[in-house]
C-alpha positions in Angstrom: 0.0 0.0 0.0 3.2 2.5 0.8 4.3 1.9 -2.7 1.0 2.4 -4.7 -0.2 5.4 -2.2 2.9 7.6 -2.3 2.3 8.4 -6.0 4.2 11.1 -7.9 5.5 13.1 -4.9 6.2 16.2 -7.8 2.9 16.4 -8.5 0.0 17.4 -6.3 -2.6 16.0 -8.8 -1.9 12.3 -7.5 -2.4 13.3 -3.3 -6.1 13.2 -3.9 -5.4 9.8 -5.4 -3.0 8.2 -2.3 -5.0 9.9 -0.3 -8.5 7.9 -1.4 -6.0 4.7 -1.7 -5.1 4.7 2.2 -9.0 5.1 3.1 -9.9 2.4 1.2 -7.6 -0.1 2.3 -8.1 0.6 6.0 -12.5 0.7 5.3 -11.8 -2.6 3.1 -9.6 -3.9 6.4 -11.8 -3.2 9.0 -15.3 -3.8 7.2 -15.5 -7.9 7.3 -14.0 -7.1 11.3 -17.2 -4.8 11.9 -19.3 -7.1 10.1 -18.3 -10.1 12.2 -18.8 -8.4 15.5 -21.8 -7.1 14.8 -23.0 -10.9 13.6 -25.0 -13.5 15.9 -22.9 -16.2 15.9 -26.1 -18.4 16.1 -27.8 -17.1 12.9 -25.5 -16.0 10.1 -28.5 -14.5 8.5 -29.1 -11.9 11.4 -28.1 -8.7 9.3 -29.5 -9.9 6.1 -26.1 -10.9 4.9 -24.2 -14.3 4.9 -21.3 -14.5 7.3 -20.4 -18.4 7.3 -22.2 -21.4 9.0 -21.9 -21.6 12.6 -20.7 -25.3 13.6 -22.7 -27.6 15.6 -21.7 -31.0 17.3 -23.6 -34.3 17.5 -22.6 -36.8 19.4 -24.2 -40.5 19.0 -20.8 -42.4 20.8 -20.6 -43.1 24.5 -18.5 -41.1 26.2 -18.5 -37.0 26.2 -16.1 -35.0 23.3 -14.0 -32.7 25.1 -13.3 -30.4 22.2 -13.2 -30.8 18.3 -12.5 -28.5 15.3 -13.0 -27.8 11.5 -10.3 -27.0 9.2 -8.4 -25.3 12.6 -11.9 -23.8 13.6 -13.0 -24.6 17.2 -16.4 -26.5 17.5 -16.8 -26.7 21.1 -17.4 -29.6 23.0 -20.1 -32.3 22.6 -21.7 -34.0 25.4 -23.2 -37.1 24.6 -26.6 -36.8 22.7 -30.2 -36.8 24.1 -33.5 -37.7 22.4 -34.1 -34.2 21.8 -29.9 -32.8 21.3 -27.1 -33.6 19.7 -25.0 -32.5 22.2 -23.2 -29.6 21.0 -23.2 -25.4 21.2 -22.9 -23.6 18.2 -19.5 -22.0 17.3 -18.6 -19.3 14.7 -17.8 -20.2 11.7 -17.1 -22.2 8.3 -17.3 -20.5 5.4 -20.5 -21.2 3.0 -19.0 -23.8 0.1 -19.2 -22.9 -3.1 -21.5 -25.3 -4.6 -19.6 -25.3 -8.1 -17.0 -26.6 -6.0 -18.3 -29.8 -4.3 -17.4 -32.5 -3.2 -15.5 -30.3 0.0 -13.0 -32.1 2.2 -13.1 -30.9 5.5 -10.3 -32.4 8.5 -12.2 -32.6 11.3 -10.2 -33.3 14.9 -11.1 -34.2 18.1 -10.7 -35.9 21.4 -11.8 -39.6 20.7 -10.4 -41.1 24.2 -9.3 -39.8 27.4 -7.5 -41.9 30.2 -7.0 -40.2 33.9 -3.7 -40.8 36.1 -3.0 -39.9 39.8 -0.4 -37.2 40.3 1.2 -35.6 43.3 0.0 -31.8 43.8 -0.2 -29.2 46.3 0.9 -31.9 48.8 -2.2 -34.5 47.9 -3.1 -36.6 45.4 -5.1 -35.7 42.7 -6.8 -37.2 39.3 -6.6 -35.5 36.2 -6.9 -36.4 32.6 -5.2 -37.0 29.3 -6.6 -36.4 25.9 -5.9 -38.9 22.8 -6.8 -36.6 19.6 -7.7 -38.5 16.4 -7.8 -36.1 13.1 -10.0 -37.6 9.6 -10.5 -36.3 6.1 -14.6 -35.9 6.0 -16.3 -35.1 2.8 -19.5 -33.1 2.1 -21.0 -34.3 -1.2 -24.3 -31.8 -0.8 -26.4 -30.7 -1.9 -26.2 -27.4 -0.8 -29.3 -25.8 0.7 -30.7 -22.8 -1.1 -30.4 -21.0 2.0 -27.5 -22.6 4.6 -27.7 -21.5 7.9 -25.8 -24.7 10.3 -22.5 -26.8 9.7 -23.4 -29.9 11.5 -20.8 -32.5 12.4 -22.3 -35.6 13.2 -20.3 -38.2 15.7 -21.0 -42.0 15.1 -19.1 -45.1 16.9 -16.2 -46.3 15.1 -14.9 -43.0 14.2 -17.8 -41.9 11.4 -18.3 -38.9 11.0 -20.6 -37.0 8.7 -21.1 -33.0 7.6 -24.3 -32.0 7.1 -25.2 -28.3 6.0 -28.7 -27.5 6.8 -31.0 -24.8 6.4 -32.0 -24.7 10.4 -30.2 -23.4 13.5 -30.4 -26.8 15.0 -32.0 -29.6 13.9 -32.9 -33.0 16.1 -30.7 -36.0 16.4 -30.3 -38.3 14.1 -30.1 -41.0 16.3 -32.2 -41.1 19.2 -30.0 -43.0 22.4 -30.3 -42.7 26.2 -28.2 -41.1 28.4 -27.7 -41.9 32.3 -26.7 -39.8 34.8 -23.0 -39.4 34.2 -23.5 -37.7 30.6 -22.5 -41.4 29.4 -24.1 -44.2 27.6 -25.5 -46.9 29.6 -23.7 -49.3 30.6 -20.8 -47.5 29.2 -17.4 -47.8 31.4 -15.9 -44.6 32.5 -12.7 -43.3 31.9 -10.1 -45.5 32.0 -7.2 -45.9 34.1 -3.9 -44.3 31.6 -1.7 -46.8 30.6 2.0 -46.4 29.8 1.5 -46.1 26.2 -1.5 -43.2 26.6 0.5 -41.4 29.1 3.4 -41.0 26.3 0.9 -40.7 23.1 -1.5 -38.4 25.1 -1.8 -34.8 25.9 -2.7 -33.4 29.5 
């Protein structure tokens, strides 16, 4: 910008010029900032203009998600899913795909098992927990809604995953499963005891 805005510095004709130049790049820079702000992260329609798709977990395994993300984009974490919820918040945002463009690949990573060890601190013992992270290559085949409003990513046993784009906020499970008082499956074990190997491989 300090090359094309200084102009002829003989001439006063250009100043007008670099003068226009400098305002435009700093309205073009702080524009899609103001326009973000302003935006409800849970409708990207809210201003009449679309923003991206806000991302929404499902989880249908049977244990919790402690965190996942989309293309580097934090999703949140996803509790296990009700009848009546996936399981997730909705985070901001995805960008809209270009339907010309699809099939999209999207990497989608998250905390697929946790393990918990005893440590020594502040003179007791206490339990904390390590994350294993898994990271997959999902496509999105479409069709595109005419008017996209949610990123959903779906959680299935076995490590399947699906996107769906949607043209509602949030829409029900697709898989309707119990959940007992723990936020797990039932019947399913809790966390278990970290063994050598997940106490080298995972994170704290």
């Amino acid at each position: 910008m300090g090359t094309s805005g200084s102009g002829d510095q003989n001439s006063s004709a250009y100043a007008p010029v670099a003068t226009t130049g400098r305002w435009l790049c700093l309205l073009l820079a702080v524009l899609p900032l103001a326009a973000c702000q302003a935006q409800d992260p849970n409708d990207p329609l809210a201003d009449g203009v679309q923003h991206g798709l806000g991302i929404h977990g499902y989880n249908y395994t049977d244990q919790p998600i402690e965190s996942f993300s989309v293309d580097g984009t934090w999703g949140g974490g996803v509790r296990v899913s009700t009848p009546t919820a996936g399981g997730g918040n909705t985070t901001c945002c995805v960008p809209v795909p270009n339907p010309r463009l699809l099939p999209q690949t999207y990497t989608v990573r998250w905390i697929a098992q946790m393990c918990r060890e005893r440590v020594r601190g502040d003179g007791q013992w206490i339990t904390q927990y390590r994350s294993g992270w898994r990271e997959k290559q999902v496509p999105y085949t479409g069709p595109l809604p005419a008017r996209p409003l949610a990123f959903e990513v779906h959680f299935y046993p076995n490590d399947e995953i699906r996107i769906e784009i949607t043209d509602d906020i949030v829409t029900p499970p697709r898989v309707i499963l119990p959940v007992d008082e723990r936020g797990f499956r039932p019947g399913a074990p809790d966390w278990p005891e970290c063994t050598p190997e997940q106490l080298r491989a995972f994170t704290e």
